[in-house]
N, C-alpha and C positions, 0 to 999 in steps of 0.2 A: 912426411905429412901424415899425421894421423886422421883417422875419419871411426866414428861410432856409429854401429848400423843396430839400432834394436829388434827385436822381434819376440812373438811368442804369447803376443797380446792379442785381446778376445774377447768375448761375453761367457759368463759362467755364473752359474744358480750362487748364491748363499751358501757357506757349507763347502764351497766347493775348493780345486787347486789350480793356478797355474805356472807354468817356470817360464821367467823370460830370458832373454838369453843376447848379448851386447855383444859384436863382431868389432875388435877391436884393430883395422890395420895398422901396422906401424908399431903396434904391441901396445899393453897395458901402461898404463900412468903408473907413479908410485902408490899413488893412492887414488881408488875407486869408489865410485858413488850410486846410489840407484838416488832419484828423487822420482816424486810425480807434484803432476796440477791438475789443478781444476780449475777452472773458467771462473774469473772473479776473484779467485783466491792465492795467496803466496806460494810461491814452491815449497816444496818440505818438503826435507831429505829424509831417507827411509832408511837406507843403510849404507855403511861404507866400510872398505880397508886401506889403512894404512902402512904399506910398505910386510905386506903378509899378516900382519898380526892380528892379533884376537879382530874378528866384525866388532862393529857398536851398531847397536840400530836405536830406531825411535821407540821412544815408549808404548806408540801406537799399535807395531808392529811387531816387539817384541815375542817371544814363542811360538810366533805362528810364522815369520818370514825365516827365509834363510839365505844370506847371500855369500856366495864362493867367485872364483877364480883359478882358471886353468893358464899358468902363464905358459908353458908350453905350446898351448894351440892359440892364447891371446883372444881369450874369452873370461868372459864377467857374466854370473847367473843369478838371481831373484828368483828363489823356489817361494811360492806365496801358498797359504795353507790358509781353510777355514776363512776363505773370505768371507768377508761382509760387503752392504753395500755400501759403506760410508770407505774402502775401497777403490770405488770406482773413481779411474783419473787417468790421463796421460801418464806415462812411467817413461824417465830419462836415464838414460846412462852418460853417467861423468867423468872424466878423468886432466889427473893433474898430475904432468912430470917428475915435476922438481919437487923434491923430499922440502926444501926448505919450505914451500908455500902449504904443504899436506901438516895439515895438522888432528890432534888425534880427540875421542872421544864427542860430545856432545859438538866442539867447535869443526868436527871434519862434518858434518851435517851443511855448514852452511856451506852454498852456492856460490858464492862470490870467493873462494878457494879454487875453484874448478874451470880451467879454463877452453876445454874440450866436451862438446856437450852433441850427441846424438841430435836423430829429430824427432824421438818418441816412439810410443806403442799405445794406442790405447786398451785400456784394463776396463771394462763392465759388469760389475755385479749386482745382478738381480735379484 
């Protein structure tokens, strides 16, 4: 039984950095997702990996996020850089087994892929 525990989430100036960090029992999925929300608005996926290879991230995010994975310790991280506050949002970590359902580039973004879903952190930028 796999379970996703986030962490690592907080309030930080503009400018600023934070790493989150997704405790993943039971190990990593083949492919891995950060999303976050905002109250009113659609989930949007931020970054993912599929099955090791090259991240994709959102155009949003691009240069400034960074997301890795330690399958040894069965951990997934979001280094966030130069936040802003259009930033600020609940951050989810995702994961999804089975290689057949992970799929790659702009389509591993969506949500409805992912069938293991944390219960958040929240992210505040000021």
């Amino acid at each position: 039984h796999v379970q996703l525990v986030e962490s690592g989430g907080g309030s930080v100036q503009a400018g600023g950095s934070l790493r989150l960090s997704c405790t993943a029992s039971g190990g990593l999925g083949y492919c891995m997702a950060w999303f976050r929300e905002v109250p009113g608005k659609e989930r949007e996926g931020v970054a993912h990996i599929r099955g090791g290879s090259t991240p994709y991230y959102a155009a949003s995010v691009k240069g400034r996020f960074i997301v890795s994975e330690d399958n040894d310790n069965s951990m997934f991280y979001l280094q966030m850089n130069a936040l802003t506050p259009e930033d600020t949002a609940k951050y989810y970590c995702a994961s999804q087994r089975r290689a057949l359902d992970c799929y790659s580039g702009a389509s591993g973004l969506r949500a409805r892929q992912y069938n293991i879903w944390g219960q958040g952190t929240q992210v505040t930028v000021s």
